[in-house]
N, C-alpha and C positions, 0 to 999 in steps of 0.2 A: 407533570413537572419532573427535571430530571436531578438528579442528586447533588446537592448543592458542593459535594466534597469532590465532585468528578471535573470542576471548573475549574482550568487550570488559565492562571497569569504568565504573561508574558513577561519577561523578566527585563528591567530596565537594568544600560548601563547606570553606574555611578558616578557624579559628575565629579572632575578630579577639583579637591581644593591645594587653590598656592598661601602657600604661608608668606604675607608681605613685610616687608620689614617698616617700620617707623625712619618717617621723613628725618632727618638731621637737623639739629637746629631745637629753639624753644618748641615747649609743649602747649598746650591751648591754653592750659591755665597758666604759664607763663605771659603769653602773649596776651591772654587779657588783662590781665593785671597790669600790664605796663601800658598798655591802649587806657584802662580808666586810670591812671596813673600819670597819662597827660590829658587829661579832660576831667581836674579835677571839679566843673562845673558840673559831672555826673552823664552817665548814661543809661538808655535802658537796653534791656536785654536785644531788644530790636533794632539797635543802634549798633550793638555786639556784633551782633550777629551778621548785619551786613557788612561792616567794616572789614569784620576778618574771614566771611564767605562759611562761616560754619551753623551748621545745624543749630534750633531754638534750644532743645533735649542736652545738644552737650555744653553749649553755655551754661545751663540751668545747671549741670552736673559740675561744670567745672567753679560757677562761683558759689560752689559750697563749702567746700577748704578754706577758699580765700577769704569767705567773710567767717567760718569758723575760728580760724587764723588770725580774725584781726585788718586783715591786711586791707580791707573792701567791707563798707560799712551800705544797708539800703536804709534807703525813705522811699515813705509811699511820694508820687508827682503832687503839683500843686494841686491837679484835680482830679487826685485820688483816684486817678484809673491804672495806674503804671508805678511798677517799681523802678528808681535811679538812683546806679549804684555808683560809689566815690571813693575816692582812697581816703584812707584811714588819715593821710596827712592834713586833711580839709576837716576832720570829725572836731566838732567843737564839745567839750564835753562839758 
């Protein structure tokens, strides 16, 4: 066997990264906020997510503020499989 310190790697380029700038306009947790904002009947996060074409991960991320805030309140669904969440305006307390 030959000496394991005499194997040499071929050395890859490095792949260049672009720094992208952020679209113009509302952020996602804006924009969902005002989407469950007109369906004060509720939505779930599935409903989110295809509406506004984004990721399950950042929904979840983004209605964490919003119901920390107040602003977006959840209940479990009638049967208890799914979260649907509402604006605060609808919350009967």
């Amino acid at each position: 066997m030959g000496n394991i310190s005499s194997v040499h790697y071929q050395q890859l380029p490095l792949p260049v990264i672009r720094i992208i700038e952020p679209t113009p306009g509302p952020t996602t947790t804006e924009r969902i906020l005002a989407l469950i904002e007109t369906h004060p009947q509720g939505m779930t996060i599935r409903e989110i997510c295809l509406t506004l074409n984004r990721p399950f991960s950042m929904v979840q991320r983004c209605l964490k503020p919003l119901i920390s805030s107040k602003k977006v309140y959840a209940r479990a669904s009638e049967s208890g499989r799914h979260r649907v969440y509402y604006p605060s305006s609808t919350k009967e307390d």
